[in-house]
C-alpha positions in Angstrom: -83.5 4.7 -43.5 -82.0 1.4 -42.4 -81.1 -1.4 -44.4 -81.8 -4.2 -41.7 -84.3 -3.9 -39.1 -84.5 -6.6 -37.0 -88.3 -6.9 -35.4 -87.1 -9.1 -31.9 -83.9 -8.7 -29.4 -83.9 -13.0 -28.1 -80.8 -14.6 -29.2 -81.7 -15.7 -32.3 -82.6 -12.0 -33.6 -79.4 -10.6 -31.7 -77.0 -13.1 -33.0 -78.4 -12.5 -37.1 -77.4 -8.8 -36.1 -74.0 -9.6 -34.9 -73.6 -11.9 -38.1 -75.0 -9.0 -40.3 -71.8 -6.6 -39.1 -69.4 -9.5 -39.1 -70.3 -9.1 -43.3 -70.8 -6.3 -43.7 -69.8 -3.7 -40.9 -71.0 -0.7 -43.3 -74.3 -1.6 -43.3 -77.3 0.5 -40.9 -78.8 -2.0 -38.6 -81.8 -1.5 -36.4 -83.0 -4.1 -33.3 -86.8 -3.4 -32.0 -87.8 -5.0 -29.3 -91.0 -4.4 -26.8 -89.5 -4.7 -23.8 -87.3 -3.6 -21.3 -84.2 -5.4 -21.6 -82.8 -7.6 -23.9 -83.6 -11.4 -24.3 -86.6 -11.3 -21.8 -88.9 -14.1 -22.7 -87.8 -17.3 -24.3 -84.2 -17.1 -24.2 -84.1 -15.7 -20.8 -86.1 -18.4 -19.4 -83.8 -20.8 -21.3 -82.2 -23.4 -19.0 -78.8 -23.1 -20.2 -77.8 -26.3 -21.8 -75.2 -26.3 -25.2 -76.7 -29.2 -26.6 -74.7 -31.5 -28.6 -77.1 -32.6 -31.1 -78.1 -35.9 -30.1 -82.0 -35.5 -30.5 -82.4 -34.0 -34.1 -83.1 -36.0 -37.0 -79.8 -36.3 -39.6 -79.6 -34.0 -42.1 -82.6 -31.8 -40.3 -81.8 -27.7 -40.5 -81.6 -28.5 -35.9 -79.2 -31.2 -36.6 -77.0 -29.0 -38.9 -77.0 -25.9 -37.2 -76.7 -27.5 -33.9 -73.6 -29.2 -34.9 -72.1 -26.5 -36.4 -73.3 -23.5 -34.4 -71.5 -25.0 -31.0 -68.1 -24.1 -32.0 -69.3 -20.5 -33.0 -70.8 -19.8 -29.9 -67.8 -21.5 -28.0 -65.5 -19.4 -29.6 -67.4 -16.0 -29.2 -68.0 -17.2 -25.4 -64.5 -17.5 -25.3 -63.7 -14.1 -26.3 -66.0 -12.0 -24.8 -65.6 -13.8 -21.4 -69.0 -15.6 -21.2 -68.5 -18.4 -18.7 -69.4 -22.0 -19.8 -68.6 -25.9 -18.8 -68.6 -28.9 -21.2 -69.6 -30.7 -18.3 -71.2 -33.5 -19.8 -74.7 -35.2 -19.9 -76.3 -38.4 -19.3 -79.9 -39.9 -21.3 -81.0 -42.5 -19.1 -82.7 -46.0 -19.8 -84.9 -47.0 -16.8 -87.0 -49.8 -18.5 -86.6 -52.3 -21.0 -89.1 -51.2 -23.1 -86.6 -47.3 -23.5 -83.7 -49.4 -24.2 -84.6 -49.2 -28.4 -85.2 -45.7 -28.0 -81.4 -45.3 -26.2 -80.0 -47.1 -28.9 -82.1 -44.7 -32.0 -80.4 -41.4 -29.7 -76.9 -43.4 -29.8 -77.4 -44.0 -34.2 -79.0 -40.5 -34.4 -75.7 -39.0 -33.0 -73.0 -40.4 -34.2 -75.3 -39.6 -37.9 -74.9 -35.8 -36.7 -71.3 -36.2 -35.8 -71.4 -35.8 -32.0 -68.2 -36.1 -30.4 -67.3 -38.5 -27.5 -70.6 -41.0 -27.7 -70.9 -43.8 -25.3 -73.8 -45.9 -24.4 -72.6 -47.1 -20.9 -73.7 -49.5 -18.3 -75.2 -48.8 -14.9 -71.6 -48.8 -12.8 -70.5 -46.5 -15.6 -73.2 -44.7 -14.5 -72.8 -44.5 -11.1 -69.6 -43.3 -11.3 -71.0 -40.1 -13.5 -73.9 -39.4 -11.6 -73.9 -42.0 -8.4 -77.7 -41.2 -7.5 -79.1 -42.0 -10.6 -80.5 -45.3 -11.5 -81.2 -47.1 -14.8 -80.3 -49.9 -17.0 -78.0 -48.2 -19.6 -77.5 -44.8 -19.9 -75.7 -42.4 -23.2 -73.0 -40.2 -22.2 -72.4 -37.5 -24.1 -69.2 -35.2 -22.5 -69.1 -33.0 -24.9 -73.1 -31.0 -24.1 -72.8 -28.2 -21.8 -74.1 -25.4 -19.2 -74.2 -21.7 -20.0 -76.1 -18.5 -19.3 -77.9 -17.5 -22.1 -79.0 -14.3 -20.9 -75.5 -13.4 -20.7 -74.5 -14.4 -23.7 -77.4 -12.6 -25.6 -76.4 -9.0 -23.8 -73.1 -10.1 -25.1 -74.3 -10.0 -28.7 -76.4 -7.2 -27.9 -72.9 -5.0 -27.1 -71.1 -6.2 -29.7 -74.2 -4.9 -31.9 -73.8 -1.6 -30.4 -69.8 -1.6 -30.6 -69.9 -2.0 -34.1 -72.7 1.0 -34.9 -75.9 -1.1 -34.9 -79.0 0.3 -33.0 -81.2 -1.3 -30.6 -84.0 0.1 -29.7 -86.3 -1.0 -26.5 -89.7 -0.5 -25.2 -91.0 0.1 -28.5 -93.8 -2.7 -29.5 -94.6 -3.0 -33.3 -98.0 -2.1 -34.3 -98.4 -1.6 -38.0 -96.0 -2.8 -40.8 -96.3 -1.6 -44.5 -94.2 -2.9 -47.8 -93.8 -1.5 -50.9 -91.4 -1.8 -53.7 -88.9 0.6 -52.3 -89.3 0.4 -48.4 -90.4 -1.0 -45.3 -92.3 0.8 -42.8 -92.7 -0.2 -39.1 -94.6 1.3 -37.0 -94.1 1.0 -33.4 -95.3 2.6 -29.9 -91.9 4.4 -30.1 -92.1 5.9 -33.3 -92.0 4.7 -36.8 -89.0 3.7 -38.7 -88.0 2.6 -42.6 -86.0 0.1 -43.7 -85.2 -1.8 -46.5 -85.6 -5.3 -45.0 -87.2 -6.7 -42.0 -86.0 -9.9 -40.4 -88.7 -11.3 -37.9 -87.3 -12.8 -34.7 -90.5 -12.0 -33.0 -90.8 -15.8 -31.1 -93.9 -16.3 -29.2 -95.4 -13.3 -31.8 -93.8 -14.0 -34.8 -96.7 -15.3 -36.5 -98.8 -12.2 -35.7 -95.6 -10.1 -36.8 -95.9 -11.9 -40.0 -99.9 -11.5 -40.9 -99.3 -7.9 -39.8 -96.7 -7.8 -43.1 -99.4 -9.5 -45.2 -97.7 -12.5 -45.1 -99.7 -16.4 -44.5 -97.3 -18.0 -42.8 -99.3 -21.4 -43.1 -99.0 -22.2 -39.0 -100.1 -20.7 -35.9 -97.5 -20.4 -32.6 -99.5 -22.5 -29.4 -97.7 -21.6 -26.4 -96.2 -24.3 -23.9 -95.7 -24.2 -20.4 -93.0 -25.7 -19.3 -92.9 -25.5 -15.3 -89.4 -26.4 -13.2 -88.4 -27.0 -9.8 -85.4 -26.1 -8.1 -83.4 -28.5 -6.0 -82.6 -27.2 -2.3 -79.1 -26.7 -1.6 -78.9 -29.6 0.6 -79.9 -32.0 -2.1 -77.6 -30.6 -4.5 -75.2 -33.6 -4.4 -77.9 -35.6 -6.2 -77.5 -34.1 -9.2 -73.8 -33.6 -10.4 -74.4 -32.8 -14.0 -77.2 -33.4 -17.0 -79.7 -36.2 -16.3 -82.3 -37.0 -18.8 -85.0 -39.5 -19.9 -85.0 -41.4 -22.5 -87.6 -39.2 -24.8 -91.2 -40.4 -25.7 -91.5 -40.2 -29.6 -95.0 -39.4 -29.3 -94.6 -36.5 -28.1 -92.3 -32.8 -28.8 -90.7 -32.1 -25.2 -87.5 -33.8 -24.1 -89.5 -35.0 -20.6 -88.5 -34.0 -16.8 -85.0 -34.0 -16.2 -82.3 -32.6 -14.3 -80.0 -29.7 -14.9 -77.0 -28.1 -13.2 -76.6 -24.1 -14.1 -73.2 -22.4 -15.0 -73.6 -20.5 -10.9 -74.3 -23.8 -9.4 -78.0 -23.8 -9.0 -79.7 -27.3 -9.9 -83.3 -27.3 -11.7 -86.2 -30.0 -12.2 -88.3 -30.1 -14.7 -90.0 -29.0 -16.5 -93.7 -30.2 -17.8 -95.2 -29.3 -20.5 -98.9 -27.6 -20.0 -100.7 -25.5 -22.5 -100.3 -21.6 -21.4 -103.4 -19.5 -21.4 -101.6 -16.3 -22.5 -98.4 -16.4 -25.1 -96.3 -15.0 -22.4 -98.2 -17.2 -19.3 -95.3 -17.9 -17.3 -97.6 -18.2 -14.1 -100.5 -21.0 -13.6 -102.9 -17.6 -13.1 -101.7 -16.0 -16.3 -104.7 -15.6 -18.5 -105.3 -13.5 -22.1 -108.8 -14.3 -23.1 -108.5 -13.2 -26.8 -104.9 -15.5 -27.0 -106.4 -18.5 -25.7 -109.6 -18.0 -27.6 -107.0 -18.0 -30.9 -105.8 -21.1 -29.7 -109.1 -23.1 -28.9 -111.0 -22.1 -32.0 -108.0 -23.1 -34.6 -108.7 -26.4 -36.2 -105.5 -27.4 -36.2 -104.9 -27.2 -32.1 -107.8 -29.7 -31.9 -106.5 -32.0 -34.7 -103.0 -32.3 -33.1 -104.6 -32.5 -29.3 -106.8 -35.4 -29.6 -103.7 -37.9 -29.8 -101.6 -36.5 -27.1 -105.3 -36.1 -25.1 -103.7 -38.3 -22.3 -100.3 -36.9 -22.2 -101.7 -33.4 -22.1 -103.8 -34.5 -19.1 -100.8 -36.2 -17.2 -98.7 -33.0 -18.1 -101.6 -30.9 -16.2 -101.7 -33.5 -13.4 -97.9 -32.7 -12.6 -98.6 -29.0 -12.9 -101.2 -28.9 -9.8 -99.8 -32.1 -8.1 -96.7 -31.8 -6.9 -96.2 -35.9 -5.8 -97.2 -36.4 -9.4 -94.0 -34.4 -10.3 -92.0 -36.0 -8.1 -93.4 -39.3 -9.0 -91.4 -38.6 -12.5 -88.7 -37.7 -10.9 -87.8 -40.4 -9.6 -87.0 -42.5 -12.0 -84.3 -41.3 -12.9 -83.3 -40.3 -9.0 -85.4 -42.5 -6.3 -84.0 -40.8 -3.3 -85.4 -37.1 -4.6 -88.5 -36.4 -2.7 -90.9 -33.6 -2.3 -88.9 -32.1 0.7 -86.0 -31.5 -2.1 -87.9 -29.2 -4.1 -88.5 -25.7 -4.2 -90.6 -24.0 -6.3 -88.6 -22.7 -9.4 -89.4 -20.7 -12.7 -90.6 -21.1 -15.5 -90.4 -20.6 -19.9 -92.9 -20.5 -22.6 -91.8 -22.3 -25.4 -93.1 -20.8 -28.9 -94.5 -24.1 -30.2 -95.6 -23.7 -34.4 -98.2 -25.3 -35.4 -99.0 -26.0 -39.1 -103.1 -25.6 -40.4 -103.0 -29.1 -41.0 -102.4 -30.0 -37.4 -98.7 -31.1 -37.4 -96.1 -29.9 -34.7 -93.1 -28.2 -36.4 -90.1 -30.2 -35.5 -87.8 -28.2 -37.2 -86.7 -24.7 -37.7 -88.9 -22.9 -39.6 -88.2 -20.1 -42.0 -90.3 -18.6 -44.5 -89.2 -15.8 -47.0 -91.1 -12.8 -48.7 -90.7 -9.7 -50.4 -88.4 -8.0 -48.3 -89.1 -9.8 -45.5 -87.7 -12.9 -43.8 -89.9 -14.5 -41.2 -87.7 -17.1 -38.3 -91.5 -18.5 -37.7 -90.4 -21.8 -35.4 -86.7 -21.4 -33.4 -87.0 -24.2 -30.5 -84.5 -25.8 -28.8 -81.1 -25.8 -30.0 -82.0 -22.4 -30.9 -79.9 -20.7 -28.4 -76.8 -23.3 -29.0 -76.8 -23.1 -32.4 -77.9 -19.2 -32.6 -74.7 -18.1 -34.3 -75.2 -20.7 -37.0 -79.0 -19.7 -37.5 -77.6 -15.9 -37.6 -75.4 -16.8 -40.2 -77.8 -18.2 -42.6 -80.4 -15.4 -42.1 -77.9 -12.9 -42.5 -76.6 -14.9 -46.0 -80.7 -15.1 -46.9 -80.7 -10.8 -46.5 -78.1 -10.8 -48.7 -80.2 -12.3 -51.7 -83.7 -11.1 -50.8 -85.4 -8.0 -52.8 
């Protein structure tokens, strides 16, 4: 009998384990997760960027955990030897008409008390990244590059260090609650407990119904397709480049992003996946995407974003479309400098009535907490998220 079980091994579920033994290092802690490895769909697919917490509106549970989960995972990266670079990031203006967007990111940070804040001019510019072009750009020094993947088999040893269990290649099946236990059953076995945290990301909804619990939303699956830049183009990007955001829609747009071992990606779109783990264009799961066309709410939150959907596609199977994004931020990049790269899934929640989640998303029940939307900053603020979670078990029956 365990007195956790966590149903997911991505960095959010790995880092409310490590949390749970920071408090309590008596207590019997289970990890489940169906695959292989650890950390094998969204965070492993995760770019690698510590954000800052420039995007998130004030006060927001993104804005708060962002904030303070970056010195947490600094520190732990720190200790167990995690390589990372505050090498700083710039969100570029390339129109007049993004300039009153740059200047909302500019209030919206300083609100969430990120450090080191300037909006700069283009020879500022120049001298940060000298291949980008725009009219006035936000620095923020302080965002970095990590590997997540590392970082979550980090977690996962110090899980194991300090007696809690993980347990692979077991997919959950069945759950049952009652007043004195849990019961999940799984392709590996069954196991009791006497609370079940769900980190289950691109299935935690499913993970939820299957413990009798409504969680008011369904999770849509999003593409989101990158390039990588050939070596010899590399000295275009030095850093972060960004756009400036479109407030329509959920996704931060094509940008440009330098990894912790030097590698420099472009991208990505954002295309509806056929299959919740659909990282290929020829990835297909009739009965998921069925899920997806014939809930209401999909339809209800599609119509709007009708066009931007369809330019997203255009990108996906046009590569001069891509690239015609692309260069706005960098006019010399060209179709010669790209590779073909990888690509994530991003667990997007949607609620019944047809509205995106924009925040983190967790929804308590009898002995049961459900993480039912974890997007970006997830991963930099994972520790914080863990914390709270872990603080929630405490008080849950």
């Amino acid at each position: 009998m365990y007195d956790v079980s966590i149903i997911g091994a991505g960095i959010v579920g790995l880092a409310t384990g490590v949390k749970l033994l920071e408090h309590n290092p008596d207590i019997k802690l289970l990890v489940i997760d169906k695959e292989e490895t650890l950390a094998s769909h969204q965070t492993g697919h995760n770019s690698g960027v510590i954000h800052s917490g420039i995007y998130y509106k004030p006060g927001s549970l993104k804005a708060r955990n962002c904030r303070d989960g970056i010195a947490k995972l600094l520190e732990f990266a720190q200790e167990y030897h995690v390589p990372y670079e505050l090498c700083g990031k710039v969100i570029v203006a390339t129109s007049e008409e993004e300039l009153p967007g740059l200047a909302d990111l500019y209030e919206r940070g300083l609100a969430n008390g990120v450090p080191g804040l300037e909006l700069i001019g283009p020879e500022r510019l120049a001298e940060l990244e000298p291949h980008a072009a725009g009219l006035q750009a936000l620095h923020s020094p302080n965002t970095g590059i990590i590997d997540f993947s590392a970082v979550a088999e980090a977690y996962g040893s110090y899980i194991r260090a300090n007696g809690g269990e993980i347990v692979l290649n077991s997919k959950v099946i069945g759950i049952s609650i009652n007043s004195s236990e849990c019961i999940i059953k799984t392709t590996n076995g069954e196991y009791k407990t006497d609370k079940i945290i769900n980190c289950a990301g691109l299935y935690c909804d499913k993970i939820a119904r299957m413990a009798g619990v409504d969680p008011g939303l369904k999770i849509v699956p999003f593409r989101g397709e990158y390039y990588t830049i050939r070596e010899t183009s590399h000295h275009l990007v030095k850093n972060l480049i960004y756009p400036v955001p479109d407030p329509r829609f959920p996704f931060l747009g094509v940008h440009y992003t330098r990894g912790i071992s030097g590698e420099v990606e472009a991208g990505p779109n954002a295309v509806l996946a056929f299959a919740r783990e659909g990282y290929r264009k020829r990835d297909f799961n009739l009965l998921e995407l069925l899920e997806t066309l014939t809930y209401p709410a999909f339809w209800k939150m599609a119509f709007p974003f009708m066009s931007l959907g369809l330019g997203e596609m255009y990108r996906s199977y046009y590569k001069p479309a891509f690239v015609k994004a692309l260069q706005k931020l960098i006019p010399e990049i060209t179709g010669d400098d790209l590779a073909p790269g990888e690509a994530g899934v991003r667990a997007q929640a949607l609620y019944n009535d047809g509205r995106l989640s924009d925040d983190f998303a967790i929804v308590r029940s009898e002995r049961m907490i459900n993480i039912l939307n974890a997007p970006s900053p997830a991963a930099t603020a994972s520790l914080e998220i863990g914390e709270s979670i872990a603080d929630i078990a405490t008080s849950i029956v």
